[in-house]
C-alpha positions as CSV (number, residue, x, y, z in Angstrom):
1,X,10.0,-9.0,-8.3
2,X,9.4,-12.1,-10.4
3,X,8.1,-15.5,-9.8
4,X,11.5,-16.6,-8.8
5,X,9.6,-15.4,-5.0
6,X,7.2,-17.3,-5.2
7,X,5.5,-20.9,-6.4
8,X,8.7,-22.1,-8.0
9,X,10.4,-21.3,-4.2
10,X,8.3,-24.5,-3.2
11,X,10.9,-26.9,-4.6
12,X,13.6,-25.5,-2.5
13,X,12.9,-27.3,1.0
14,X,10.1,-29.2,1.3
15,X,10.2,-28.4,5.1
16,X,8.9,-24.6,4.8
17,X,5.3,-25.0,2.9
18,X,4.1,-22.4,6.5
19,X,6.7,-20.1,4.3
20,X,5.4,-20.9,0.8
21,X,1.2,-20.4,2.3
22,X,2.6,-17.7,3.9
23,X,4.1,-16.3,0.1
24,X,0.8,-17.4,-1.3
25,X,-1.6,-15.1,0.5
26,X,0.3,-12.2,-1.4
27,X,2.3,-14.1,-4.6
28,X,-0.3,-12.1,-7.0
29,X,-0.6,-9.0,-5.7
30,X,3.3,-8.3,-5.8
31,X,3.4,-10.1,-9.4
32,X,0.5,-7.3,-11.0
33,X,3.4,-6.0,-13.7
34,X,4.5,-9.5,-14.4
35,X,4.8,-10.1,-18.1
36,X,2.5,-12.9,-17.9
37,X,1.0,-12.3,-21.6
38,X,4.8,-12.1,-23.2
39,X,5.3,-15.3,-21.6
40,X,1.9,-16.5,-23.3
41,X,2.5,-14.8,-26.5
42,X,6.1,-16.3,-26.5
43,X,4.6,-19.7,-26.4
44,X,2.5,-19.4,-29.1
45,X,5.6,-18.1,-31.2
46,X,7.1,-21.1,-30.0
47,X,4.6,-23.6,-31.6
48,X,4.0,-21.6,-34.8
49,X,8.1,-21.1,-35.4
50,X,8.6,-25.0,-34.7
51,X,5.2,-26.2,-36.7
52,X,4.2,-28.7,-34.0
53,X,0.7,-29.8,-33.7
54,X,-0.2,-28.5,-29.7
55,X,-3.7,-29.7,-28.1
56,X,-2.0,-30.7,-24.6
57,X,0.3,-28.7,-22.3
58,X,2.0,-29.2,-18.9
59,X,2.7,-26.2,-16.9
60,X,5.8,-27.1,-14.4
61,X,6.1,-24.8,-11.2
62,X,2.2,-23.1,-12.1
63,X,2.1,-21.0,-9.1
64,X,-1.2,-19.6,-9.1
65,X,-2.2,-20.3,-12.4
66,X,-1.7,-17.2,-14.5
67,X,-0.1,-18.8,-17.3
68,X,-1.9,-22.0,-17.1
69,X,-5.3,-20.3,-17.3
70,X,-4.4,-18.0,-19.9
71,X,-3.6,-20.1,-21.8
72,X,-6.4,-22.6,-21.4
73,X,-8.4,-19.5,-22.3
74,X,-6.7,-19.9,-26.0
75,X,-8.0,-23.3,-26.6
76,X,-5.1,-25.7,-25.1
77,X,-5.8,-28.2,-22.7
78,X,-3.9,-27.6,-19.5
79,X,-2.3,-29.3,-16.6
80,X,-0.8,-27.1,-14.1
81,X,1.9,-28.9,-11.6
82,X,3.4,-27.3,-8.2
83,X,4.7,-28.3,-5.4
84,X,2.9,-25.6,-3.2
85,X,-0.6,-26.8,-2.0
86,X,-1.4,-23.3,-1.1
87,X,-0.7,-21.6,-4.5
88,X,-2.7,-24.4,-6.1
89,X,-5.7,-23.7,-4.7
90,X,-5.5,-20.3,-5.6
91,X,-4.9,-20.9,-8.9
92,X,-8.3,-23.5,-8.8
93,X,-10.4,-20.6,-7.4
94,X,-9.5,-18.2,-9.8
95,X,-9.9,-20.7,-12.4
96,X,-13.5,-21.7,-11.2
97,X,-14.4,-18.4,-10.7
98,X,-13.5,-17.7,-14.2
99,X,-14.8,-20.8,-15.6
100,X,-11.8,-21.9,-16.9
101,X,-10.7,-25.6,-17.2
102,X,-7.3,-26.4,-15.9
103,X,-6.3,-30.2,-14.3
104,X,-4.2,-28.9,-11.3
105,X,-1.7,-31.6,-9.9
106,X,0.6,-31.5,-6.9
107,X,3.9,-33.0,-7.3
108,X,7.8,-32.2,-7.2
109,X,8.5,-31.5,-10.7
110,X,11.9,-33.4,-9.8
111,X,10.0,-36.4,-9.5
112,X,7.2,-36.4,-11.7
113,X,5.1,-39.5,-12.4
114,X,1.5,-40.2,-14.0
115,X,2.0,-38.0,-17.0
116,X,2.3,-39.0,-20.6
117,X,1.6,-37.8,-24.2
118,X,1.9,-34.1,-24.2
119,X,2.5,-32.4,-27.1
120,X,4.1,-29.2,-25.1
121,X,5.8,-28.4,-21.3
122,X,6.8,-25.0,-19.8
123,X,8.0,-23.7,-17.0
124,X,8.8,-20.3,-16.9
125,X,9.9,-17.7,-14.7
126,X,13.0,-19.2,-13.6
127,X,11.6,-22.0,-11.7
128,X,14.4,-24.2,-12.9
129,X,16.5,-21.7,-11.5
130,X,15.7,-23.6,-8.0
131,X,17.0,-27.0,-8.9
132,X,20.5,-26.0,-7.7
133,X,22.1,-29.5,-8.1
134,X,23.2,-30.8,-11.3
135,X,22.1,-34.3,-10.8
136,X,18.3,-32.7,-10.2
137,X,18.5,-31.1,-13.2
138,X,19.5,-34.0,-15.3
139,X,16.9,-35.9,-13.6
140,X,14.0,-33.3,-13.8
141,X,14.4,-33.2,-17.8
142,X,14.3,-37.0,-17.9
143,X,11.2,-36.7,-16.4
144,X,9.7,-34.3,-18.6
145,X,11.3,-36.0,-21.8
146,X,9.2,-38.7,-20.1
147,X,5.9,-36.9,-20.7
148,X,5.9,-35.4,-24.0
149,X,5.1,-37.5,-27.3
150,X,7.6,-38.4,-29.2
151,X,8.7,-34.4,-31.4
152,X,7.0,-32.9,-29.0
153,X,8.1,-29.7,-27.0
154,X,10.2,-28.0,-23.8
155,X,10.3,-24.6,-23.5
156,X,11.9,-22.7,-20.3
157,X,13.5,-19.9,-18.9
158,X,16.7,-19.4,-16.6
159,X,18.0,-16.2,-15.9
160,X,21.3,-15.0,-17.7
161,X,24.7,-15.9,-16.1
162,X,26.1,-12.7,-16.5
163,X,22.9,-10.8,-16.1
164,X,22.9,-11.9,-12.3
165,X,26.7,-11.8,-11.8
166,X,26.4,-8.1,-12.8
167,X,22.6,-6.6,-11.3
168,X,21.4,-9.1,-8.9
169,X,24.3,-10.7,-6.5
170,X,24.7,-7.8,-3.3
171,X,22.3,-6.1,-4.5
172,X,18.7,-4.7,-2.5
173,X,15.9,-4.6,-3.9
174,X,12.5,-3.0,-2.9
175,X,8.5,-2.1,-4.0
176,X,6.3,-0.2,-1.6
177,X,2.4,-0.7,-1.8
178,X,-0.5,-0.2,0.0
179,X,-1.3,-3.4,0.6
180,X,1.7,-5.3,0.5
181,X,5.7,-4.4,0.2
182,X,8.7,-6.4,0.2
183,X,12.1,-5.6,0.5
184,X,15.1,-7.9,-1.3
185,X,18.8,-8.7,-0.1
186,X,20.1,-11.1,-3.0
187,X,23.2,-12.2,-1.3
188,X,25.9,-14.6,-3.5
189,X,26.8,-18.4,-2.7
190,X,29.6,-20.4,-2.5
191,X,29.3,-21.6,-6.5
192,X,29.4,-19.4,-9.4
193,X,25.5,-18.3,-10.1
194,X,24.5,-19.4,-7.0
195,X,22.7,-16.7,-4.7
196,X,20.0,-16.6,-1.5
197,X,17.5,-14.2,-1.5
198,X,16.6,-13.2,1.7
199,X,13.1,-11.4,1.6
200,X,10.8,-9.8,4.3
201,X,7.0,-9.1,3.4
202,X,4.9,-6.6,4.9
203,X,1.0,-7.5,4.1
204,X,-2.1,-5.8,5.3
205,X,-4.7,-7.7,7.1
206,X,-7.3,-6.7,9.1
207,X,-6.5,-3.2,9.1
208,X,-2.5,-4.4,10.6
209,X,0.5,-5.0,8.6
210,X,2.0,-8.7,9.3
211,X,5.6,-9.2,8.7
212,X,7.0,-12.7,7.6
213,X,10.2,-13.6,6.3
214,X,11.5,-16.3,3.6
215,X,15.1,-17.3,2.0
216,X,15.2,-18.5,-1.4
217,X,18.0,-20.5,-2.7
218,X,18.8,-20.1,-6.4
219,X,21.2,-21.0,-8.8
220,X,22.0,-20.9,-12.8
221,X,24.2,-22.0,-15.0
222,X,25.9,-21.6,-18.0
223,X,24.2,-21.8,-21.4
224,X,26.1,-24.8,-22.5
225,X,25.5,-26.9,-19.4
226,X,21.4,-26.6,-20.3
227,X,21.8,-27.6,-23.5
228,X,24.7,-30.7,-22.6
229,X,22.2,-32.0,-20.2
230,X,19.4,-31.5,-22.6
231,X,21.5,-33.3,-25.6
232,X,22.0,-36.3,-22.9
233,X,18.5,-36.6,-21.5
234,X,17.3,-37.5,-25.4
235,X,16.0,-33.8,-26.7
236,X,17.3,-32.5,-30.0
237,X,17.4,-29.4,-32.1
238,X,17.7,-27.3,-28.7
239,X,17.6,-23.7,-29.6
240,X,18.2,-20.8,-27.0
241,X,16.3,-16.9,-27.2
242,X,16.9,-14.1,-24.9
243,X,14.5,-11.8,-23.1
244,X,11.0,-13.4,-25.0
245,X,13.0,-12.4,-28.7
246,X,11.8,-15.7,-30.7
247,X,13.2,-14.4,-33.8
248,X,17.2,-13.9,-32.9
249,X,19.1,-16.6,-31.2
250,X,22.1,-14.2,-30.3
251,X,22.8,-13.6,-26.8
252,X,23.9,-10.3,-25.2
253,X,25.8,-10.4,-21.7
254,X,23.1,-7.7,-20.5
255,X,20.0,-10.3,-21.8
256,X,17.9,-11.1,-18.3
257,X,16.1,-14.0,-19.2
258,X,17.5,-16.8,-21.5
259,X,14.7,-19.8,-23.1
260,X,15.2,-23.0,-24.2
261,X,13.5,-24.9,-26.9
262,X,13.9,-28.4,-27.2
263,X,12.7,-31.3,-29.3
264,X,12.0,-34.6,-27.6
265,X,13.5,-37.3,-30.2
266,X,10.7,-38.6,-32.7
267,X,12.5,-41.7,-32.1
């Protein structure tokens, strides 16, 4: 299950935050096997390979904090933005409890405002994979071209058009644990890459399993779209990586997860 069930669901309809506080209570539980440190290490990559200077770095769609914290734990100064209320302060209290210094903000990362001079912003797994529209998507790299200095960076992650054409559309999915268990019905819409994911949670409290049930509304697109809309929002030397691999830009049809690198214009 990846984090495509969870904080980034919170830009889908703001209408549903019972659903996404709901999502929260057990977001990190069902997300223990995450690759949260490839995702880390991947960014790191990122800065070394493109020799930019990185102090400050937004986090778009943070969920609870995972990446945010760790890596504020390697010396970068962080700011960690979702739309979920309820996954934020879980990411503040583990953050406290750790000690760890994050700035956690809560706002639609289509419609971000307030934020300028960063040398770096992610967002990674697949929350841009919930801005279905077009237009959004033009508009939410404005707004993060918006925010970075002048050559400074935008890395994210969308999952692979083929890859979800061929293992995730009418498909089930399911994970059984004590505490918590979910099972998956990805079910296809009307576009091409577009699918619903219609999930039902089992989670333990107070000795009784509670049921509650969420749809999530997802869509990608082709690799060329990202980087058109890139190109036309004022980034530059945009460069695309499958599955965390920093080193080969080919891309197989049976990649998973495709990234993005992009330059904002020194300009």
């Amino acid at each position: 299950m990846g984090r495509c069930s969870g904080s980034s669901a919170s830009y889908r309809t703001r209408g549903l935050m019972m659903v996404y506080r709901r999502m929260a209570e057990v977001y990190d539980h069902l997300m223990t096997h995450a690759p949260y440190e490839q995702w880390v290490d991947f960014t790191e990559e990122m800065i070394r390979f493109s020799k930019t200077h990185v102090k400050r770095i937004a986090d778009l769609g943070c969920g609870t904090g995972e990446i945010t914290t760790r890596l504020a734990e390697r010396g970068y100064e962080m700011t960690g933005i979702d739309y979920s209320a309820e996954m934020l302060t879980y990411a503040e209290h583990k953050a406290s409890a750790n000690k760890i210094t994050v700035n956690w903000l809560h706002q639609d990362i289509r419609e971000l405002s307030g934020l300028r001079d960063y040398d770096l912003a992610i967002s990674y797994c697949d929350v841009i994979n919930y801005i279905t529209e077009p237009e959004e998507i033009r508009k939410t790299f404005q707004h993060v071209f918006n925010l970075l200095k002048p050559g400074g960076l935008f890395l994210f992650d969308v999952h692979h058009l083929p890859f979800i054409l061929d293992y995730y559309v009418n498909e089930t999915f399911a994970e059984v644990t004590d505490e918590a268990s979910y099972i998956w019905f990805c079910i296809p819409g009307e576009e091409v890459g577009e699918m619903y994911h219609d999930l039902t949670f089992y989670y333990l409290q107070d000795g009784l399993y509670e049921r509650f049930d969420e749809q999530h509304h997802q869509r990608t697109f082709s690799i060329n779209f990202y980087k058109e809309i890139l190109q036309q929002s004022g980034f530059e030397n945009v460069k695309v990586y499958a599955d965390f691999a920093v080193n080969d830009e080919s891309i197989a049809d049976d990649a998973a997860r495709i990234f993005f690198s992009a330059r904002k214009t020194s300009r």
